[in-house]
mmCIF file as gemmi writes it, N, C-alpha and C atoms, coordinates in Angstrom:
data_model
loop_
_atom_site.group_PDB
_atom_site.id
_atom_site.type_symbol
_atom_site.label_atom_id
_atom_site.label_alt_id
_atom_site.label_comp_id
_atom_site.label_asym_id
_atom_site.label_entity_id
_atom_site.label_seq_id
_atom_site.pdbx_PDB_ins_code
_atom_site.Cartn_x
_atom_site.Cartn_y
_atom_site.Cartn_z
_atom_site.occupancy
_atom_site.B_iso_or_equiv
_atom_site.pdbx_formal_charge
_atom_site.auth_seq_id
_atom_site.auth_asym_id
_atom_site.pdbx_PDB_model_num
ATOM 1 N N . UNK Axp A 1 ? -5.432 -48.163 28.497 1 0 ? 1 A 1
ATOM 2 C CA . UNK Axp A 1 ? -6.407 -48.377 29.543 1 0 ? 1 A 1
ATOM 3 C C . UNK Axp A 1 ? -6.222 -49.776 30.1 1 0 ? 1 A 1
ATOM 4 N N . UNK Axp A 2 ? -6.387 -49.83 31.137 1 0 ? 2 A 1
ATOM 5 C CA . UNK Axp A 2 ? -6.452 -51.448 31.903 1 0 ? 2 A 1
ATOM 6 C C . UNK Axp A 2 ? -8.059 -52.169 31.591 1 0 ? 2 A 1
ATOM 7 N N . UNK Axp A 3 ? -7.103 -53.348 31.224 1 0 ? 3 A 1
ATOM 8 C CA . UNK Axp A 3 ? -8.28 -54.481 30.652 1 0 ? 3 A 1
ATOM 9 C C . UNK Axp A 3 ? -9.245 -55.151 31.625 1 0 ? 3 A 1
ATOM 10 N N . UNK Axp A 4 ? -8.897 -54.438 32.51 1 0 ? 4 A 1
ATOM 11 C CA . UNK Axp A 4 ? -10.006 -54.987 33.742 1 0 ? 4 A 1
ATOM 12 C C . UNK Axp A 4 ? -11.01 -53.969 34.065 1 0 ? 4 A 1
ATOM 13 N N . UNK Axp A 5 ? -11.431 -53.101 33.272 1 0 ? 5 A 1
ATOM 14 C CA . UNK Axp A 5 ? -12.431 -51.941 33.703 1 0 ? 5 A 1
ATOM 15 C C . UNK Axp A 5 ? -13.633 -52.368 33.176 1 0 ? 5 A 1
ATOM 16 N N . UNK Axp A 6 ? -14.987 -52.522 33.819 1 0 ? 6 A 1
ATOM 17 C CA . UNK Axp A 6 ? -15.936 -52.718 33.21 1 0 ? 6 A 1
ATOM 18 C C . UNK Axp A 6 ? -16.738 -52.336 31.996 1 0 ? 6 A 1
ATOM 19 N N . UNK Axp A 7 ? -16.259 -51.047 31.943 1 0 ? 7 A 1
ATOM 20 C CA . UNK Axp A 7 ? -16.65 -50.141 30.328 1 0 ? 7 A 1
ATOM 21 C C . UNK Axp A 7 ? -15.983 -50.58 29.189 1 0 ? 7 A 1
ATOM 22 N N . UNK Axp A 8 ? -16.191 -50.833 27.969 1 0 ? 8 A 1
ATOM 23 C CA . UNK Axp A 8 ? -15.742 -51.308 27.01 1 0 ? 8 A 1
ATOM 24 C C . UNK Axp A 8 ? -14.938 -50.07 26.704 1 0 ? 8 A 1
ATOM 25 N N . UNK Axp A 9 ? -13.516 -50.616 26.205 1 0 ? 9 A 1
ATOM 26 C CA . UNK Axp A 9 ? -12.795 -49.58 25.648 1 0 ? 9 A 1
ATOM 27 C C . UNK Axp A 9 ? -12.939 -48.802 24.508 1 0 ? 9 A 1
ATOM 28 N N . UNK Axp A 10 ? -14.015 -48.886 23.564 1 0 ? 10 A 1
ATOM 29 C CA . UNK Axp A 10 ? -14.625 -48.052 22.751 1 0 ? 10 A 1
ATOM 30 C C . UNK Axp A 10 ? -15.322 -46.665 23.164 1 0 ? 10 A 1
ATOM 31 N N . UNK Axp A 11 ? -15.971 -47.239 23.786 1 0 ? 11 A 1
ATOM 32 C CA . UNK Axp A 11 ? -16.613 -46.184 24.81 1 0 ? 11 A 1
ATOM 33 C C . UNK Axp A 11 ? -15.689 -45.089 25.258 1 0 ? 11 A 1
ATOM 34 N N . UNK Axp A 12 ? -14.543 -45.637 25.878 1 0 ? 12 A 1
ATOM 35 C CA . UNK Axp A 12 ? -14.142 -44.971 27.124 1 0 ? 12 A 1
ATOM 36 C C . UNK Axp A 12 ? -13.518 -43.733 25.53 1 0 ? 12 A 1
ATOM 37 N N . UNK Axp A 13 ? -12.81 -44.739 24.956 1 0 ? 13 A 1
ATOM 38 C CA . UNK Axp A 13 ? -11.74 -44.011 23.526 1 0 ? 13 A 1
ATOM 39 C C . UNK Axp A 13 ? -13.077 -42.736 23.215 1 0 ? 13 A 1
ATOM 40 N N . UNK Axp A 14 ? -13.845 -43.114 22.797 1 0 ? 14 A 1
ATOM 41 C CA . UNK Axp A 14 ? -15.21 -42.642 22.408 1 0 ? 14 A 1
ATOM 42 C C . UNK Axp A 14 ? -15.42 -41.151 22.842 1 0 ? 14 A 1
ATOM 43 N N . UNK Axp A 15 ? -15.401 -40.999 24.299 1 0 ? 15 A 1
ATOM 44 C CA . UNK Axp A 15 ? -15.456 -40.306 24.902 1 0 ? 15 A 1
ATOM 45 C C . UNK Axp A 15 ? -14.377 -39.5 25.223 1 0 ? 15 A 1
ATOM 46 N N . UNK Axp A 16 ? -13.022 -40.124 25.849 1 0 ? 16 A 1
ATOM 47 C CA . UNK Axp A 16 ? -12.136 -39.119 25.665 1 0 ? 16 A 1
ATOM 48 C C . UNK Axp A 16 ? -11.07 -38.435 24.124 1 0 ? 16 A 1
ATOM 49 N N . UNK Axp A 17 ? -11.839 -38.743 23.031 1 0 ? 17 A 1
ATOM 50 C CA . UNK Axp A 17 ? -11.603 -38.415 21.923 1 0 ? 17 A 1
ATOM 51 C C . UNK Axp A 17 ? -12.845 -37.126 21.715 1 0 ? 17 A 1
ATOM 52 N N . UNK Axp A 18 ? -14.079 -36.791 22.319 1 0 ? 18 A 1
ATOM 53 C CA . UNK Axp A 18 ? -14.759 -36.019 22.248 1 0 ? 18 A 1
ATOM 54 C C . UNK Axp A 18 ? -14.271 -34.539 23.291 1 0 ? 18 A 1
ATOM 55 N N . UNK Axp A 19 ? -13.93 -34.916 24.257 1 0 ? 19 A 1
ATOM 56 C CA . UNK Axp A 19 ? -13.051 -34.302 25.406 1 0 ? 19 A 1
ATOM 57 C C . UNK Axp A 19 ? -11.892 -33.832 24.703 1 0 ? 19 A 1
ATOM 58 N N . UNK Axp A 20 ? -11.145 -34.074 23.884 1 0 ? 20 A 1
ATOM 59 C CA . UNK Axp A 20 ? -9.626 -34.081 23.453 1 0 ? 20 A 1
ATOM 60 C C . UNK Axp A 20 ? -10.645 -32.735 22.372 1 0 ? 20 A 1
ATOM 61 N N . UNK Axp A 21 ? -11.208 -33.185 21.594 1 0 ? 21 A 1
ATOM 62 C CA . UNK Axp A 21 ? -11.456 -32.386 20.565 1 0 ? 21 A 1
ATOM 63 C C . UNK Axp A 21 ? -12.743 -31.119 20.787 1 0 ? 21 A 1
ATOM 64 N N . UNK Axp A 22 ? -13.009 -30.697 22.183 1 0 ? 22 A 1
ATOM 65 C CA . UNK Axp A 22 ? -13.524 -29.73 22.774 1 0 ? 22 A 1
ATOM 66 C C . UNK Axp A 22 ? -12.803 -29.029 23.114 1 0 ? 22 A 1
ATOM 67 N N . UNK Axp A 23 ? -11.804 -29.494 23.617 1 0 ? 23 A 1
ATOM 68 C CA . UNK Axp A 23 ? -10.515 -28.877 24.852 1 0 ? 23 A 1
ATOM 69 C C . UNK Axp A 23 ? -9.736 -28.302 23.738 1 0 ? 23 A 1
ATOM 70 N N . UNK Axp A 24 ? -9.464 -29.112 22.387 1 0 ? 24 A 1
ATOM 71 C CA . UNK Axp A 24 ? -8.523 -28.505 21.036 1 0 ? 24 A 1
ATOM 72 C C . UNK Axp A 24 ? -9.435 -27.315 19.909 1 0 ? 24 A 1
ATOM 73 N N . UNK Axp A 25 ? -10.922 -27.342 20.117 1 0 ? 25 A 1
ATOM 74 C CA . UNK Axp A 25 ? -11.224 -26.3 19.481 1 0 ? 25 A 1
ATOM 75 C C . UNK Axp A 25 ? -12.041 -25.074 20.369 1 0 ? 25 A 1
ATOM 76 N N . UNK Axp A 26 ? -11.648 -24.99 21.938 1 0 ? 26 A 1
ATOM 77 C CA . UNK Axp A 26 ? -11.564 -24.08 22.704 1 0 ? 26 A 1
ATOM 78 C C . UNK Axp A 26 ? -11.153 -22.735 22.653 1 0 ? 26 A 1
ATOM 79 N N . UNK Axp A 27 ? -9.911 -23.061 22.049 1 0 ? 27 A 1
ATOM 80 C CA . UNK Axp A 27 ? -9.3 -21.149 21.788 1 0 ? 27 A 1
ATOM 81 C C . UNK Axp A 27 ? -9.639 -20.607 20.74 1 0 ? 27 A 1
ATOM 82 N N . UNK Axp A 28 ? -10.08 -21.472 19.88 1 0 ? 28 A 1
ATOM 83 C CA . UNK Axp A 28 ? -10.199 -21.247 18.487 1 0 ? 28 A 1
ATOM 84 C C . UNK Axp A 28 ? -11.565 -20.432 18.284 1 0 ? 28 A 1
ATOM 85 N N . UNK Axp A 29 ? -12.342 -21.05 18.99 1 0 ? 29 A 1
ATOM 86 C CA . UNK Axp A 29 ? -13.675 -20.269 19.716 1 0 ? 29 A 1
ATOM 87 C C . UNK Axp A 29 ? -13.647 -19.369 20.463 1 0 ? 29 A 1
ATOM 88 N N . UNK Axp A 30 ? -12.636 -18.766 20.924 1 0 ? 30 A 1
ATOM 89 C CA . UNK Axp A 30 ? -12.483 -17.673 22.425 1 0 ? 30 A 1
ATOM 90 C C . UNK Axp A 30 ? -12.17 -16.801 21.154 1 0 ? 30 A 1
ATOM 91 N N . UNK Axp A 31 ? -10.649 -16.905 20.237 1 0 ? 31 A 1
ATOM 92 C CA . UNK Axp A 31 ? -10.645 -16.144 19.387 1 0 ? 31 A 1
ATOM 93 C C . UNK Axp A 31 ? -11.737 -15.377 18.27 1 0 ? 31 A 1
ATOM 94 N N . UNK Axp A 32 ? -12.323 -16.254 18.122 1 0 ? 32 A 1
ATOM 95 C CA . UNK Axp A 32 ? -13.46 -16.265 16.994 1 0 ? 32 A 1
ATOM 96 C C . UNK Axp A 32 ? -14.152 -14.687 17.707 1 0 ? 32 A 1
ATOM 97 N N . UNK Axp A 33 ? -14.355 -15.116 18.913 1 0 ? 33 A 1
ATOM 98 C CA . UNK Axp A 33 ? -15.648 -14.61 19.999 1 0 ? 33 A 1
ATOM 99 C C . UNK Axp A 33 ? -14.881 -13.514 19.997 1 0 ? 33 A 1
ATOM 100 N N . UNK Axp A 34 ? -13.455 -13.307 20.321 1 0 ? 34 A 1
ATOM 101 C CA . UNK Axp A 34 ? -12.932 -11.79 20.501 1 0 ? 34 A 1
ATOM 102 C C . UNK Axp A 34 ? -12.917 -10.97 19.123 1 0 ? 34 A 1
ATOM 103 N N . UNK Axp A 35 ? -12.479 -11.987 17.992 1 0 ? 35 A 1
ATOM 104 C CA . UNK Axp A 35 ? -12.785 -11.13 16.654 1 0 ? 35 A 1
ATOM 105 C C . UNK Axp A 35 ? -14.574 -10.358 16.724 1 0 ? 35 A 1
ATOM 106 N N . UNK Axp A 36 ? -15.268 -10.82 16.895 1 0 ? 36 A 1
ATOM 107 C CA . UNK Axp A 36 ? -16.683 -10.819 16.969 1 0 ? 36 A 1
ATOM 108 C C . UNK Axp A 36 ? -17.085 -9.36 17.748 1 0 ? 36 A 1
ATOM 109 N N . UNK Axp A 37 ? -16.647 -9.652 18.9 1 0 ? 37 A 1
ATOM 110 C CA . UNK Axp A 37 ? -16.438 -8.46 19.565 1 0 ? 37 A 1
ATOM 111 C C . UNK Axp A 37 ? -15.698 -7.38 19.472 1 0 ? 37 A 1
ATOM 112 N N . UNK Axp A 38 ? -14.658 -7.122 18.693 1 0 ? 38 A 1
ATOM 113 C CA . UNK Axp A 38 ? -13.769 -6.714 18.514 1 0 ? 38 A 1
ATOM 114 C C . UNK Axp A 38 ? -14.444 -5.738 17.216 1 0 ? 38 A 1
ATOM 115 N N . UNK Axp A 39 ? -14.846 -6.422 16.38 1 0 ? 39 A 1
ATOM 116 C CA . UNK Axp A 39 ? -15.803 -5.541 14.923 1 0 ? 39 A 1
ATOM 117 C C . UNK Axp A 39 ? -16.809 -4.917 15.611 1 0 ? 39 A 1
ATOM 118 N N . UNK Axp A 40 ? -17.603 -5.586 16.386 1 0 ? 40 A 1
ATOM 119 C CA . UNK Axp A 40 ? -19.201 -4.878 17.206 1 0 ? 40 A 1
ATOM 120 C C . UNK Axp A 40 ? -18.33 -3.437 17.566 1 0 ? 40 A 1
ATOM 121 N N . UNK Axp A 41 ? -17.644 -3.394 18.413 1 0 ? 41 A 1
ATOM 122 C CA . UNK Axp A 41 ? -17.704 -2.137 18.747 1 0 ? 41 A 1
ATOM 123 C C . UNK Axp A 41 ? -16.833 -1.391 18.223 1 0 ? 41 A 1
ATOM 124 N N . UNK Axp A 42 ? -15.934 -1.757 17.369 1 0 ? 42 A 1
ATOM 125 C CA . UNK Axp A 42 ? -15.435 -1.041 15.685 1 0 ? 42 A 1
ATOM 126 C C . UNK Axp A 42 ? -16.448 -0.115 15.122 1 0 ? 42 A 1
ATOM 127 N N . UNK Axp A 43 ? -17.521 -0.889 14.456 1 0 ? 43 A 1
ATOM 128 C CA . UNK Axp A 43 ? -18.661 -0.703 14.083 1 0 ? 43 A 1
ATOM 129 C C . UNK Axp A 43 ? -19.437 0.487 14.998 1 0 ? 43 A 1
ATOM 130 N N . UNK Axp A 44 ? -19.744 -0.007 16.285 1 0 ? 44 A 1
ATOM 131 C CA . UNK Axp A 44 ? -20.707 0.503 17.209 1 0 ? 44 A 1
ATOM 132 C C . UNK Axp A 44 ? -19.786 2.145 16.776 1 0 ? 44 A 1
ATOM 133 N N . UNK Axp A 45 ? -18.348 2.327 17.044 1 0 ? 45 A 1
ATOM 134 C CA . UNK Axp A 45 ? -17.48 3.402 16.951 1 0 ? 45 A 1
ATOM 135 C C . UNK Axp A 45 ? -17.683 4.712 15.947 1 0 ? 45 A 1
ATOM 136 N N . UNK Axp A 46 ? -18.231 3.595 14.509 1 0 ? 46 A 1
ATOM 137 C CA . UNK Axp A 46 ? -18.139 4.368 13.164 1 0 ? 46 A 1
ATOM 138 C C . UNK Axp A 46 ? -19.195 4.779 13.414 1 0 ? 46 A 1
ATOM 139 N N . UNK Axp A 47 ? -21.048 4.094 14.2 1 0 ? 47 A 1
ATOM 140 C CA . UNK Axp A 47 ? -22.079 4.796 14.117 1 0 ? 47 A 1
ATOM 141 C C . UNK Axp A 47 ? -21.764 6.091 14.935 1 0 ? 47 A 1
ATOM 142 N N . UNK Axp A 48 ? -21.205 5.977 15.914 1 0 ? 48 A 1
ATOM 143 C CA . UNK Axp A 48 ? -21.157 7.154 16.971 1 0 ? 48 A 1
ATOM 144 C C . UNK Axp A 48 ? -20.317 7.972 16.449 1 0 ? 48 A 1
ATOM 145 N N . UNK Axp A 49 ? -19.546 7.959 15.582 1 0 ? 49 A 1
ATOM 146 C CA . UNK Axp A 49 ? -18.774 9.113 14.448 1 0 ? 49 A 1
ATOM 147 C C . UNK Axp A 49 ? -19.418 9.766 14.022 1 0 ? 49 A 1
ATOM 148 N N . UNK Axp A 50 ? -20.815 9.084 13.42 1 0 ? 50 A 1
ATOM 149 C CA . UNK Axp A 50 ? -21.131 9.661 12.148 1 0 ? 50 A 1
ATOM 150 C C . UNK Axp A 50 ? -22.704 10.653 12.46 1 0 ? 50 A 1
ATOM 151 N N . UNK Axp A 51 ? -22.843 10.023 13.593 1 0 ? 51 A 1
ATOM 152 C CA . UNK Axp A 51 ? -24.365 10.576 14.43 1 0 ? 51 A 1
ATOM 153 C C . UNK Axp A 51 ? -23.464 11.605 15.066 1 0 ? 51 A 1
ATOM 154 N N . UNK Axp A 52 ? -21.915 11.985 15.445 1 0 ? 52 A 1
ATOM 155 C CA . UNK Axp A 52 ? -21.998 13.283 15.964 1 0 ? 52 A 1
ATOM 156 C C . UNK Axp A 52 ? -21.774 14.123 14.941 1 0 ? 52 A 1
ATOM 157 N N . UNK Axp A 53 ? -21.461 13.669 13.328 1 0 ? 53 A 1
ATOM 158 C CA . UNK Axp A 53 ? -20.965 14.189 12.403 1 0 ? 53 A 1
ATOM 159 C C . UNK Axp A 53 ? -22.256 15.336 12.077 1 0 ? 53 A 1
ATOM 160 N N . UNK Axp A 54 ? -23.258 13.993 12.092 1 0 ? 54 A 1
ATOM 161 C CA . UNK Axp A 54 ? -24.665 14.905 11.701 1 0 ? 54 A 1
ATOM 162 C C . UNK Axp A 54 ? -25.191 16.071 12.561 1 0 ? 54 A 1
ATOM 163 N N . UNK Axp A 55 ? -24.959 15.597 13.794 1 0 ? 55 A 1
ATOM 164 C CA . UNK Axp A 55 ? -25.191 16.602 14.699 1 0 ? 55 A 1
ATOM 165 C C . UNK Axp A 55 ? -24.637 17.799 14.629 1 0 ? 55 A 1
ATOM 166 N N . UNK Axp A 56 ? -23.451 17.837 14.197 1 0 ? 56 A 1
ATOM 167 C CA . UNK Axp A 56 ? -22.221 19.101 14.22 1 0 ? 56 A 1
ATOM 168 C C . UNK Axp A 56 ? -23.145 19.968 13.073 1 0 ? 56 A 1
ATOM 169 N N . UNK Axp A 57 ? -23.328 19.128 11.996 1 0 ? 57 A 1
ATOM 170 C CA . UNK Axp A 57 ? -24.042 19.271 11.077 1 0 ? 57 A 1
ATOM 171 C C . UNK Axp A 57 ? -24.87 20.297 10.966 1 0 ? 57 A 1
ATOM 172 N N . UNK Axp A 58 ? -26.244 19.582 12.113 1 0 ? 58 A 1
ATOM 173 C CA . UNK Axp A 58 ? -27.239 20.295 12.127 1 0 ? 58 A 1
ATOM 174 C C . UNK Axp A 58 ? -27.125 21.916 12.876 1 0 ? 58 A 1
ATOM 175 N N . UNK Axp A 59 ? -25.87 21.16 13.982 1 0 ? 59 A 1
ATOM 176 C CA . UNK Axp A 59 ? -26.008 22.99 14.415 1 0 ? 59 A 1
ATOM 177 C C . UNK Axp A 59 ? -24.745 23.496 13.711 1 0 ? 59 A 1
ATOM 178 N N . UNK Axp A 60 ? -24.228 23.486 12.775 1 0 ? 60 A 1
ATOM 179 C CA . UNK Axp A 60 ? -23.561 24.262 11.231 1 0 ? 60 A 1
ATOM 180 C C . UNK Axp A 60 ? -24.516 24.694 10.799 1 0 ? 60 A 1
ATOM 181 N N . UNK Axp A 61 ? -25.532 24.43 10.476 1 0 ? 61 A 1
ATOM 182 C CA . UNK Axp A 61 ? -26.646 25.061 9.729 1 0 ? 61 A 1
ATOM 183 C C . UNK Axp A 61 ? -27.567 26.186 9.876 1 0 ? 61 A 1
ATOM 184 N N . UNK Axp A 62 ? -27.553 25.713 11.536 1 0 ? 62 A 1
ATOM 185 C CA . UNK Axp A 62 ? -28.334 26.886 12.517 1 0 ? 62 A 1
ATOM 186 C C . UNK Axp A 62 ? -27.263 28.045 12.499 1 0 ? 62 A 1
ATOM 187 N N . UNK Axp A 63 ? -25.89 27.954 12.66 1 0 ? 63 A 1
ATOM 188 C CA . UNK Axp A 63 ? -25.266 28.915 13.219 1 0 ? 63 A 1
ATOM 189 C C . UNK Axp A 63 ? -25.541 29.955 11.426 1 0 ? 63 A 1
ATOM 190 N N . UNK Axp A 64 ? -25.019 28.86 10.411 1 0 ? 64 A 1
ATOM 191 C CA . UNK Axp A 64 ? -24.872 29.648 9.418 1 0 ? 64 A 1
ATOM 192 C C . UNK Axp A 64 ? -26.167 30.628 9.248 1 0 ? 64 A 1
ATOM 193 N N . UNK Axp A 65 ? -27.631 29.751 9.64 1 0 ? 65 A 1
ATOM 194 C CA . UNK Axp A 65 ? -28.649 30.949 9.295 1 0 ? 65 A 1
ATOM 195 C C . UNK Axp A 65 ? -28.608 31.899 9.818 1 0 ? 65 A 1
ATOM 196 N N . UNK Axp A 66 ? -28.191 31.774 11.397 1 0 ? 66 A 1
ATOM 197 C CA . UNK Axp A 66 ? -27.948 32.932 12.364 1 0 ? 66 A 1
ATOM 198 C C . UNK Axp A 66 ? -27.71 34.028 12.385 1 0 ? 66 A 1
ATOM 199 N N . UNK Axp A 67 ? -26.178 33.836 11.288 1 0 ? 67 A 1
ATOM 200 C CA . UNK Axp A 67 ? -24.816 34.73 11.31 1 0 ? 67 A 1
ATOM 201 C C . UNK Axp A 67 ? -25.457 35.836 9.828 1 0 ? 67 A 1
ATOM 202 N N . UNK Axp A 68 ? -26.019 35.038 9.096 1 0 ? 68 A 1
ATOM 203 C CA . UNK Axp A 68 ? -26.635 35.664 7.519 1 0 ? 68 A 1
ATOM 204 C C . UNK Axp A 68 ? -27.805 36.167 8.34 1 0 ? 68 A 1
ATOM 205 N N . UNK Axp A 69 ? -28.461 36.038 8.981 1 0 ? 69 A 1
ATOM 206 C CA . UNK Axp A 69 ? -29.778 36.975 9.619 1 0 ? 69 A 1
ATOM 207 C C . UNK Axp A 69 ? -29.301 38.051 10.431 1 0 ? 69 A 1
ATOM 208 N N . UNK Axp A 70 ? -28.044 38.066 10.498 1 0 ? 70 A 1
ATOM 209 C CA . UNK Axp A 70 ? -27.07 39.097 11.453 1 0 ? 70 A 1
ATOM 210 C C . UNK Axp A 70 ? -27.008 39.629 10.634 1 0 ? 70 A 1
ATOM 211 N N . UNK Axp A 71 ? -26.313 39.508 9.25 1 0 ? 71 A 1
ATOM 212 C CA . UNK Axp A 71 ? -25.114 40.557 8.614 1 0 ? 71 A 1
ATOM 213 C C . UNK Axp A 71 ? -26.708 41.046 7.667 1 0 ? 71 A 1
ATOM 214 N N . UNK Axp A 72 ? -27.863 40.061 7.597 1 0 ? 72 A 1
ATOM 215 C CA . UNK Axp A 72 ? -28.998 40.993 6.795 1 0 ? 72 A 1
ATOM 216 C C . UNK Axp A 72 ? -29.319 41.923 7.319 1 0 ? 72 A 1
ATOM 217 N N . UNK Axp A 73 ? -29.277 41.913 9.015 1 0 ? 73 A 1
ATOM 218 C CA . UNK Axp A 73 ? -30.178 43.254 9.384 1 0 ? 73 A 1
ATOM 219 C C . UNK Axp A 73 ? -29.137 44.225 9.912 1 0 ? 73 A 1
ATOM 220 N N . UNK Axp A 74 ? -27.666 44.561 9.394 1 0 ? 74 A 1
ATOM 221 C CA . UNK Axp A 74 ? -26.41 45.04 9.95 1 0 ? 74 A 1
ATOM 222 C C . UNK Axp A 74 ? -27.534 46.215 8.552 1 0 ? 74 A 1
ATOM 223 N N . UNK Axp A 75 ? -28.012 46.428 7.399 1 0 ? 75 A 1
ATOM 224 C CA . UNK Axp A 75 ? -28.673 47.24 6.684 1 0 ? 75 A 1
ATOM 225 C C . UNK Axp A 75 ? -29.654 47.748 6.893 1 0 ? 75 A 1
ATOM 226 N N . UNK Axp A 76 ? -30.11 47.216 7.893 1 0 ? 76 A 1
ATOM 227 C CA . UNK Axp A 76 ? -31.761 47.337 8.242 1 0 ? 76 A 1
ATOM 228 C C . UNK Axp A 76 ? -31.68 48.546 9.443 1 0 ? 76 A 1
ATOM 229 N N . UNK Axp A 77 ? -31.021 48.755 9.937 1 0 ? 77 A 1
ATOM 230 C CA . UNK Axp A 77 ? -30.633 49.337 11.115 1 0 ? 77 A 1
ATOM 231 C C . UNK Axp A 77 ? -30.379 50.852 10.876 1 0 ? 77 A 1
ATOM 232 N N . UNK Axp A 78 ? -29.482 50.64 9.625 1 0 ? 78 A 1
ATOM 233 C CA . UNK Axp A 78 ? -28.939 52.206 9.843 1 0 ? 78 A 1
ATOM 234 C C . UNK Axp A 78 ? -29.951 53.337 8.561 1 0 ? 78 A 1
């Protein structure tokens, strides 16, 4: 820095040493943020698996009573 600037050179160091070390843990933070995001909707993925799992589920259950209330009254009939 030139010795003729009114700001003390502590300062100025001060400051662009805070600048240097924002600008150097920048990506490191973008990364962080994409890992972050990256699990959320991983995650968000496995709930929506497993809520259609149940669903399939529930109408498996219906069909099965269905099909057994069919083949009960296939006797009833004749």
């Amino acid at each position: 820095m030139a010795d003729n600037t009114p700001v003390n050179g502590q300062i100025t160091d001060a400051v662009t040493q805070s600048n240097v070390k924002v600008v150097a843990e920048a990506p490191a933070q973008a990364i962080a943020s994409l890992y972050q995001v990256a699990s959320h909707s991983a995650g968000l993925s496995l709930q929506n698996a497993v809520q259609s799992q149940q669903a399939l589920n529930q109408i498996s259950t219906a069909v099965v009573s269905k099909a057994v209330a069919l083949i009960m009254s296939i006797g009833e009939s004749t």
